[in-house]
C-alpha positions as CSV (number, residue, x, y, z in Angstrom):
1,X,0.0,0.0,0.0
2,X,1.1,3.5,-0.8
3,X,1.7,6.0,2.6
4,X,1.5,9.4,3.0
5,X,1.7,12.3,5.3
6,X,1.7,15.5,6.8
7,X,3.6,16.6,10.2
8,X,3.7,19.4,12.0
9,X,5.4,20.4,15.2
10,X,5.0,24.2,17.4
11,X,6.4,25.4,20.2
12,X,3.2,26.6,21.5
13,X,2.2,29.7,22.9
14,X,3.3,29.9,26.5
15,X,6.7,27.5,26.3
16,X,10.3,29.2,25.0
17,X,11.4,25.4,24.2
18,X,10.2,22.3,22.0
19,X,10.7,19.3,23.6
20,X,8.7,17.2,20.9
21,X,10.1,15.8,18.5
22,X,8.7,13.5,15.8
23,X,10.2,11.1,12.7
24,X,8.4,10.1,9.7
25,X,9.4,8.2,6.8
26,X,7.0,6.8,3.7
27,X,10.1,4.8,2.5
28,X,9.7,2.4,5.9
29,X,6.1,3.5,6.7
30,X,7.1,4.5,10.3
31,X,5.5,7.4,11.9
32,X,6.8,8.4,15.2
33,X,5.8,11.0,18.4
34,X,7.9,11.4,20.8
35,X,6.6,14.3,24.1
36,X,9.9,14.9,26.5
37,X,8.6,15.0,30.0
38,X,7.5,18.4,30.5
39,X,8.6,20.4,33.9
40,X,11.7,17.7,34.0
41,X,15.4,18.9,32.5
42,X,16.1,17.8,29.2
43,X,13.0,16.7,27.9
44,X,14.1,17.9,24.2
45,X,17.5,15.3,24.5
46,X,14.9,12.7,25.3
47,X,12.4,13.2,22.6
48,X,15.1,13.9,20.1
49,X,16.8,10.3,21.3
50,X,13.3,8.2,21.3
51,X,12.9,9.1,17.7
52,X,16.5,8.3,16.4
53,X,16.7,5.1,18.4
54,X,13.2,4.2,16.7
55,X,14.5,5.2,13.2
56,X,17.6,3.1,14.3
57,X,16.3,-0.1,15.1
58,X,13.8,-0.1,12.7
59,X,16.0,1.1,10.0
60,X,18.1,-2.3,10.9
61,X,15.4,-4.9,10.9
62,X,14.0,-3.5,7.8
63,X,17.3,-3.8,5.6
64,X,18.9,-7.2,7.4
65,X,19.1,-10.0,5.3
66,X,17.1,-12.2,7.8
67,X,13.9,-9.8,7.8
68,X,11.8,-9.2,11.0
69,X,11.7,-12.6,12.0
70,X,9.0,-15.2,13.6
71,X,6.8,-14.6,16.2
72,X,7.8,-14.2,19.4
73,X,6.9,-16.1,22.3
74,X,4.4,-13.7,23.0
75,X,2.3,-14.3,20.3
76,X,3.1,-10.5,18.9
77,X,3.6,-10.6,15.1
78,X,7.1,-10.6,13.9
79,X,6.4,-6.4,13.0
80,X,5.3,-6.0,16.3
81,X,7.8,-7.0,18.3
82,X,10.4,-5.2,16.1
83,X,8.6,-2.4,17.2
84,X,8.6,-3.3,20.8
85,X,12.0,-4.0,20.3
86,X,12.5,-0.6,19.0
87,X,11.0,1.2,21.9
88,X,13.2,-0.9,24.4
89,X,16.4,0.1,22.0
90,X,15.2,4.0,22.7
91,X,14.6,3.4,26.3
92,X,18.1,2.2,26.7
93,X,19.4,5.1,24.7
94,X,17.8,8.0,26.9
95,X,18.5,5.7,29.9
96,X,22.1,5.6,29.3
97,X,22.1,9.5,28.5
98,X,20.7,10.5,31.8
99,X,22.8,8.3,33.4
100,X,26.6,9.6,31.6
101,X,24.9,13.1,31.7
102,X,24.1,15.3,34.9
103,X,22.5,17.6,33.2
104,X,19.8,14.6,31.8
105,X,19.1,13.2,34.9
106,X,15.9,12.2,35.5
107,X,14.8,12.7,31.5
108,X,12.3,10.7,30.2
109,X,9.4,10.8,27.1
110,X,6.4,9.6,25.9
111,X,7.0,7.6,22.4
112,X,3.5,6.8,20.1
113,X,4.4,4.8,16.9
114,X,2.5,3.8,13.9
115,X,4.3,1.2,11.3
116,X,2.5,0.2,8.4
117,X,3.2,-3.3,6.9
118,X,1.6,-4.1,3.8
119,X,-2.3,-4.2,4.5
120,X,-1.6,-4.3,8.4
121,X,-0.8,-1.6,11.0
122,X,0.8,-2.0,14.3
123,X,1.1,0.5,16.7
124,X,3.0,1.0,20.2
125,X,2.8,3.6,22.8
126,X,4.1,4.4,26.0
127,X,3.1,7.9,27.9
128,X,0.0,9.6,27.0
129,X,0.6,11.2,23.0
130,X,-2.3,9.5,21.8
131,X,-2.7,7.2,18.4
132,X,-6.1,7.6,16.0
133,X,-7.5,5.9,13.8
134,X,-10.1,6.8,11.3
135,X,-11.9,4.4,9.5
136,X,-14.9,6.1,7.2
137,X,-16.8,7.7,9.2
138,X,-15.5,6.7,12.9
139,X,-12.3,7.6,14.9
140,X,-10.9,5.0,17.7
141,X,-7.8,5.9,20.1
142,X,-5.3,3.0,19.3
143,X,-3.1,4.1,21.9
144,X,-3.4,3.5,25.5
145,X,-2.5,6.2,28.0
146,X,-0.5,5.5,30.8
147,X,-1.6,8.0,33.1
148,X,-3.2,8.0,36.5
149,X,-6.5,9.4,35.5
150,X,-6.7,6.8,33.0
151,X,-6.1,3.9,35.7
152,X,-8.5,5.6,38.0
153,X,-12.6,5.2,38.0
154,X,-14.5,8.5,38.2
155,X,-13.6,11.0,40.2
156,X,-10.5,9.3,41.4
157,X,-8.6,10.1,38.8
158,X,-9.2,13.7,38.6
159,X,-6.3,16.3,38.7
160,X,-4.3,14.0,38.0
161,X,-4.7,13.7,34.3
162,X,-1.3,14.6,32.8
163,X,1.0,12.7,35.8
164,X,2.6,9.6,34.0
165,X,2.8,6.3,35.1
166,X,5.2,4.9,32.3
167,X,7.6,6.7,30.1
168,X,10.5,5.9,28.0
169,X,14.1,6.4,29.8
170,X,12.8,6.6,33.2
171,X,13.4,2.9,34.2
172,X,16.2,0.8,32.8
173,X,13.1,-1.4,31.2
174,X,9.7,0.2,29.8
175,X,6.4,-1.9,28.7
176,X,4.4,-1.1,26.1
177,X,1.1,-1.3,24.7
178,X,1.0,-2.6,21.4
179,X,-2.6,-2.7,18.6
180,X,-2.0,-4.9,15.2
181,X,-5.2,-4.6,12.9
182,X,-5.7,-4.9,9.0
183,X,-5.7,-1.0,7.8
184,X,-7.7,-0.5,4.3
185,X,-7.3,2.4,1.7
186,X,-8.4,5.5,3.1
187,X,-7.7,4.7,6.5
188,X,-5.9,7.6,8.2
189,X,-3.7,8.0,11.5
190,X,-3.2,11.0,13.6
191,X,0.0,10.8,16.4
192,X,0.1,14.0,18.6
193,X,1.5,14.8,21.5
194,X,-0.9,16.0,24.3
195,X,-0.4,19.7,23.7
196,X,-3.1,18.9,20.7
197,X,-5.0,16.3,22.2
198,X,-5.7,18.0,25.7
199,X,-7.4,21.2,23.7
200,X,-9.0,19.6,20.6
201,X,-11.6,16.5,21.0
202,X,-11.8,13.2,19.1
203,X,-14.3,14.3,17.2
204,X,-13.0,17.9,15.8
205,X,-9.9,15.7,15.1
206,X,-12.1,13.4,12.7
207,X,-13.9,16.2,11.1
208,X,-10.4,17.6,10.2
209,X,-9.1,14.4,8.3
210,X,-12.3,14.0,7.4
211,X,-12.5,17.6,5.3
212,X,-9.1,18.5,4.6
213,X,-5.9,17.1,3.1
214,X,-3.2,15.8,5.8
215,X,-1.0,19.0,5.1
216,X,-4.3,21.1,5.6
217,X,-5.6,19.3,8.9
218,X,-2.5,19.3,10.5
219,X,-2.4,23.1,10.5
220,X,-6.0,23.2,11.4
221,X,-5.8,21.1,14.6
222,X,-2.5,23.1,15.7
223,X,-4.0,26.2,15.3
224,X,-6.9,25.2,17.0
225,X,-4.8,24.2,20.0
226,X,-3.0,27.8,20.0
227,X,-6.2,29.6,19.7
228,X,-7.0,27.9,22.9
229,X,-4.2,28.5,25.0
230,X,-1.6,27.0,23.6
231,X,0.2,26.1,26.9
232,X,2.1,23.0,25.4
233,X,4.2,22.3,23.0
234,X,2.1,21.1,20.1
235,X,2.6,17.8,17.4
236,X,0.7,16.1,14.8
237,X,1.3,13.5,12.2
238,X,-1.6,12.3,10.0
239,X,-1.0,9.7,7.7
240,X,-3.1,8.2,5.1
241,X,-3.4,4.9,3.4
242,X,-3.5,4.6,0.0
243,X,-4.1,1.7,-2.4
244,X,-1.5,0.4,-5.0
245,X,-1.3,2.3,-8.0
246,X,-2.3,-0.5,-9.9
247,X,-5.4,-1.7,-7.8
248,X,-6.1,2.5,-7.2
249,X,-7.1,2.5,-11.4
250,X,-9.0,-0.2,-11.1
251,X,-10.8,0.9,-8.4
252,X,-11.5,3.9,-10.4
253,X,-12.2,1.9,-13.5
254,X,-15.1,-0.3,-12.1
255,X,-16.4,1.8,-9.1
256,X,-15.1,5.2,-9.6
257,X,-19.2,6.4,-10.0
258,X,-19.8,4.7,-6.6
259,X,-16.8,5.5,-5.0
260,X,-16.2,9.0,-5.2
261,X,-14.2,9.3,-2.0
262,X,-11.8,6.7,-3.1
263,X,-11.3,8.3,-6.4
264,X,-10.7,11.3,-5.0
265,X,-7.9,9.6,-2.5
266,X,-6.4,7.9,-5.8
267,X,-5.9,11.4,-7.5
268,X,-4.6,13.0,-5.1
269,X,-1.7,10.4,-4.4
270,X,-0.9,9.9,-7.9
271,X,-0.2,13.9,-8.0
């Protein structure tokens, strides 16, 4: 399947730094958000080394001669564990920073990965940037946060909704949360860090992909996060699934009439 996609990273309105940082590559269909722990010293190093140890590892597995692999013992695809792996290859990079550095002590990130593989997507998270994805019509969170307000019925969890409970460098080890599904033509993803997702809803985020190209959406949904407040560094990614050129015409060929959002999709990647 053919990939595409817009990103767009901004300080913000009320922070002097960016400590997000993001990687995206059609060529190896990995899209990657990275938030560095914000209040905590270098959170930019940590960002900026999630997403390079990500493009490392991935990078390697992709171009080896012996391929991803088999399955692991878990039961994960051979994808997804590469992309578990790769989060545990990050993890160890920011851990060893903070560790050799004292001005990183005590740095740490959120990481939110999407890695398309042929007509299947896996994605892995740890932190809270969340993972959508839109499927016609509907928009599901992918991700899952790993915060206390998410582990915390009702009113429990209140105030307490940006305080971590796992993040990448923080612990010599990390776990993450890994979704594998079948992703279809037209299908699109949104990665953003929380400076987007804490000021725009799930459903002004699916009205934007739904309306606008990625390039167009993504400056949509990061201006709509500055116009209200804008207290957090703000990332998105948006990618969107294409189908091969070849299956794309005849798409176009037998049900272009009945298929005019598809068609439209085709003609716009072929540009």
């Amino acid at each position: 399947m053919r990939v595409e996609h817009a990103a767009l990273t901004d300080v913000g309105c009320k922070r002097s730094r960016n400590e997000d940082a993001f990687f995206v590559s059609d060529a190896l269909k990995l899209y990657v958000v990275s938030d560095g722990m914000g209040g905590h010293r270098a959170g930019d190093v940590a960002s900026r080394l999630v997403v390079e140890g990500m493009q490392e590892h991935i990078h390697r597995a992709t171009y080896r001669e012996s391929g991803l692999g088999s399955p692991s013992p878990s039961g994960l695809s051979p994808a997804a564990s590469c992309l578990v792996d790769a989060i545990g290859h990050a993890n160890r990079k920011v851990w060893d920073a903070a560790r050799s550095e004292a001005a990183c002590d005590g740095m740490g990130a959120t990481v939110s990965a999407v890695w398309i593989c042929g007509g299947t997507f896996v994605s892995a998270n740890v932190g809270d940037s969340p993972v959508y994805c839109v499927h016609g019509q509907t928009i599901e969170m992918v991700s899952v946060p790993h915060t206390l307000s998410a582990g915390s019925p009702g009113d429990e969890g209140a105030g307490h909704t940006h305080v971590l409970t796992r993040a990448v460098g923080v612990n010599e080890q990390v776990v993450a949360d890994v979704c594998e599904s079948q992703c279809y033509p037209g299908d699109r993803f949104v990665l953003c860090s929380d400076g987007l997702s804490n000021r725009v809803s799930e459903e002004e985020i699916l009205d934007a992909v739904r309306r606008f190209s990625a390039g167009d959406a993504s400056r949509f949904l990061v201006d709509l996060a500055k116009d209200r407040g804008g207290d957090d560094n703000i990332t998105v990614v948006v990618v969107t699934v294409g189908a091969r050129r070849g299956v794309a015409r005849w798409l176009r060929r037998v049900f272009g009439p009945l298929l005019p959002g598809m068609k439209t999709r085709a003609r716009r990647g072929g540009a």
